[in-house]
N, C-alpha and C positions, 0 to 999 in steps of 0.2 A: 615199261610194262605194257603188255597188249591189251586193247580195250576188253571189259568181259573176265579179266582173269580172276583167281581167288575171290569166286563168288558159287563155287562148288568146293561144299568141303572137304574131299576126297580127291580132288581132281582138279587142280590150279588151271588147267588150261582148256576146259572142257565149254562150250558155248562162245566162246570166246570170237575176235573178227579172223578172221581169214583160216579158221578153222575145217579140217575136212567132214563131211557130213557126219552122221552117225547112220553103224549100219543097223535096221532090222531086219534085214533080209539077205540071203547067200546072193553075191554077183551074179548078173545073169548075160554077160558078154558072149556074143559070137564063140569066139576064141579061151574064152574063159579070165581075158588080160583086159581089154580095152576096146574091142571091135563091136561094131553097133548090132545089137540082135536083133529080128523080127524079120528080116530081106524076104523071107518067107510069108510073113503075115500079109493082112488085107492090108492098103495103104490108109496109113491116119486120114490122109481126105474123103478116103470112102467111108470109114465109117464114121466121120464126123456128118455125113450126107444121110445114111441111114437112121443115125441115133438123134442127133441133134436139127434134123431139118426143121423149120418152122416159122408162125409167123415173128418176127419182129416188136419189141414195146410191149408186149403182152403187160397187162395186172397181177399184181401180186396178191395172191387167192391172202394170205395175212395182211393185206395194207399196208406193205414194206415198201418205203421208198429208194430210191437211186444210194438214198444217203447210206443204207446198211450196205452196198455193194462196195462206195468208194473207200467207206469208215475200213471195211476186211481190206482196199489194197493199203490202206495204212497201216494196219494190222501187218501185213504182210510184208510193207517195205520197214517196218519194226525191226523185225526178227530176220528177215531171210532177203540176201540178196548172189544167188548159185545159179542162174539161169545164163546169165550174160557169157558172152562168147569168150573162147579159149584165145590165145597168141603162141603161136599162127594161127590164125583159122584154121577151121575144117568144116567144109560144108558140104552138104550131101544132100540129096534130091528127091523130095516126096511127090512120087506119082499122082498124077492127074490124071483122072478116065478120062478118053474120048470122049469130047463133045459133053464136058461139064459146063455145066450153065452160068457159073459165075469166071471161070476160068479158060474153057478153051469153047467158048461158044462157036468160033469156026470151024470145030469138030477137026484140028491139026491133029490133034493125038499125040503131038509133041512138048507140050507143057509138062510145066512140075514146078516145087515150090520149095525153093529155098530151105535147106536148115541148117543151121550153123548150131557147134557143140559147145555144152557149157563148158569152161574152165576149170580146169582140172589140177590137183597138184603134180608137181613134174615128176617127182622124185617116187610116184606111182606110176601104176599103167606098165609095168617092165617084165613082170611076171607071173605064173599063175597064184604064186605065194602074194604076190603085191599088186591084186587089179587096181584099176584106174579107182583114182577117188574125187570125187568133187568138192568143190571148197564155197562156202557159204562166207562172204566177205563181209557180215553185222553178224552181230553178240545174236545169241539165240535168246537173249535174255529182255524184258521190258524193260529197259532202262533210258530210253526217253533218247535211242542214238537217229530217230527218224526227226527229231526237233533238231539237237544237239551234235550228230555226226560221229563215228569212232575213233575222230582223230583230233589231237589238242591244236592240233596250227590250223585246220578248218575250223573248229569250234571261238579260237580266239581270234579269225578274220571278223567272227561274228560279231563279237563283242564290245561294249562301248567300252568297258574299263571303267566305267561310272557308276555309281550305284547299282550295281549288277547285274545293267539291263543292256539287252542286246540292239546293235547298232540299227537306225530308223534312217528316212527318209526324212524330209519336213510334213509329210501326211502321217505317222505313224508306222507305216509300211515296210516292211523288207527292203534292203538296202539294191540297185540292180549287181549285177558282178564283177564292177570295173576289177576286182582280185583277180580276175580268170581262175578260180576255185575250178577244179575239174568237174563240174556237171554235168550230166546226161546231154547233149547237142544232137539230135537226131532231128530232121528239119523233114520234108514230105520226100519219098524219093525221088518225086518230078523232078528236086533240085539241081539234083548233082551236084551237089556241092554240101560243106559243112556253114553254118552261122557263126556269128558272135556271143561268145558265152556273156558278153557283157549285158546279152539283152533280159536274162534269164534273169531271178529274183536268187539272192545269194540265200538261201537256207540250209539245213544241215543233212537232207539227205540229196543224193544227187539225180536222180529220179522225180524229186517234187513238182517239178516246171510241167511236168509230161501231159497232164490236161486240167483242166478248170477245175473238175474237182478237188483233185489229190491235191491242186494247188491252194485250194482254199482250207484243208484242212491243215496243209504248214502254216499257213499265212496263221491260221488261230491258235495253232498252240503255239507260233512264238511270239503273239503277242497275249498270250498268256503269260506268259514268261514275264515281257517284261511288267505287266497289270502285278503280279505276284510280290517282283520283287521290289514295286512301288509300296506296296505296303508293305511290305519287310523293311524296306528302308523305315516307312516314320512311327513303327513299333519299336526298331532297333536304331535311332539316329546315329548312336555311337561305332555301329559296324562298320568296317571295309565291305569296298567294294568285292571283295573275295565270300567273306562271309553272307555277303545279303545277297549274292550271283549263287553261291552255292544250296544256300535256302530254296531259293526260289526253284534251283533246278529240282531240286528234291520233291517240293511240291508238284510241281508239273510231273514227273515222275507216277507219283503216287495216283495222279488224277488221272494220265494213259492207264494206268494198271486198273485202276477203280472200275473205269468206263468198259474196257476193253471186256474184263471176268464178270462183273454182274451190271452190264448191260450191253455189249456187244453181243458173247455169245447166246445169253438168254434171248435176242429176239432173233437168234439165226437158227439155234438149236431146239428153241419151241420149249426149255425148261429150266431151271435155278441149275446155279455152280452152287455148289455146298462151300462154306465160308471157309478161309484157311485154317490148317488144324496146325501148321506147323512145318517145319525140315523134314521131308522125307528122303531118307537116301537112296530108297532101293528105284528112285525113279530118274533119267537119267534127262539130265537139260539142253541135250543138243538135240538139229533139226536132222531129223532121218531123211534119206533117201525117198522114202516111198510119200512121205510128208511134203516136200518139198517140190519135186516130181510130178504127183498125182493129186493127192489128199487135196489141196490147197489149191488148185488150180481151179476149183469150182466153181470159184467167181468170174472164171471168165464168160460161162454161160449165160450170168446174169446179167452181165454188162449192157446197157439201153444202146439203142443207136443215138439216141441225142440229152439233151436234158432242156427240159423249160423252166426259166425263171420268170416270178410273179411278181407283183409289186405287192403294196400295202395293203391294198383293196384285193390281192388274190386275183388279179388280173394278170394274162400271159404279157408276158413283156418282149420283143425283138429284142434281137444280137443286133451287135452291130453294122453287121452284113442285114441286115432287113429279114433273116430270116426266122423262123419260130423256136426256134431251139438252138443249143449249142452242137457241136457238132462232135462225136468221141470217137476221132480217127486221126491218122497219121496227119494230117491238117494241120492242126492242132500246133504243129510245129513252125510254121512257117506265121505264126500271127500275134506268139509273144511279144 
């Protein structure tokens, strides 16, 4: 059974992992099949130069921290992962104006930036009846697969098989990868070269390692996880290990979904989610195109250049590079 199924009542297979988007909207391909539209339009780096120029760290006019930015890409490695590149590649080239200041500061006039296209189902993209469709590889659903993973042989590398709690270090910690679990390895591209997956922290989504943040928010809900199913154990002494693992995931479950609906969006959206009333069918549980694409991508503007940590006393504290903050760039890769 695929991760996600039969959790739509109408639709066994709808949100589900490696599912193709959901449309709201008619294709808008070149060709009307698969070919990239806008060749015509202004280039994305232009108008990312007109709309979004500015300073850097600014304040958050509501007193929001870094943390509401990182918590959304948790949110978002949740439910959606459709962005990642297709096999073969295809990559195509976004215009750089002469003598851009962060890119062609020698005024060459021959730069441009890299795009590679998302991943697509195959068995689309062939006709005008069957344009290309892209595929979201996590359940669209909160089900705790940014903890947990959509697949039972990643999920049970994690696990102790003991009292229901997932496999530790001797500090408590995430286990590193000596499994070679397929996780994200993207290192600076100074390197040229790929890493060892074994450096990374073995968790269940494969994107978690990617920077400090996102990394500290795996690191707490799995040892939520296992804090949970300690107390399930000496409520329940008589249970297997099955039963007080499943408990506990359950919880953790419920506590994403809590946080996410009536405190995530409420300090992003500035208003209450009205409390669940119920099964509604006429509303449909997969991530659309324009959602996935567009909608959601807003957090990339809020993203800080750096983050500073405090001690006890609320005093700035050094990295371990001596510098003042952490640093939230491709970097990032090369220091796991």
């Amino acid at each position: 059974m695929r991760p996600g199924m039969n959790r739509e009542l109408r639709f066994k297979d709808v949100g589900v992992a490696a599912a193709t988007d959901a449309e709201d909207a008619p294709p808008s391909y070149a060709d009307g099949v698969y070919m990239m539209a806008g060749q015509d339009r202004p280039s994305p780096r232009k108008l990312s130069r007109i709309l979004m120029k500015g300073k850097d760290g600014m304040p958050s006019r509501k007193n929001r921290t870094a943390l509401l930015v990182f918590f959304g890409q948790m949110v978002s490695s949740e439910i959606l992962m459709a962005s990642e590149m297709g096999c073969p590649i295809e990559m195509h080239k976004i215009n750089v104006e002469k003598c851009d200041e962060m890119y062609d500061a020698d005024c060459s006039g021959e730069k441009y930036m890299p795009f590679y296209r998302a991943g697509y189902d195959a068995t689309t993209g062939q006709s005008p009846n069957m344009p290309r469709e892209q595929i979201n590889s996590k359940t669209s659903w909160i089900d705790g697969s940014f903890v947990y993973s959509t697949s039972e042989a990643w999920v049970n590398t994690m696990r102790s098989f003991s009292n229901g709690t997932l496999r530790t270090d001797e500090n408590g910690m995430p286990p590193r990868n000596k499994e070679r679990v397929p996780i994200m390895n993207k290192p600076s591209p100074h390197l040229f070269k790929t890493l060892s997956p074994e450096r990374m922290y073995l968790l269940g989504d494969e994107r978690t390692n990617q920077n400090p943040a996102l990394l500290s928010f795996g690191i707490l809900f799995f040892r939520w996880h296992n804090k949970v199913a300690l107390r399930a154990q000496e409520e329940h002494p008589d249970w297997s290990d099955e039963e007080v693992f499943q408990r506990a995931r359950r919880i953790v479950i419920a506590t994403l979904q809590n946080v996410i609906m009536y405190e995530y969006l409420p300090a992003f959206l500035g208003d209450t989610v009205d409390p669940y009333k119920g099964y509604r069918p006429d509303v449909h549980p997969g991530i659309s195109h324009v959602f996935q694409s567009a909608a959601f991508r807003f957090g990339h503007s809020m993203i800080p250049p750096g983050l500073y940590r405090r001690d006890s006393q609320c005093n700035y504290k050094r990295t371990v590079s001596g510098d003042l903050a952490l640093r939230l760039c491709a970097t990032w890769g090369t220091r796991t």
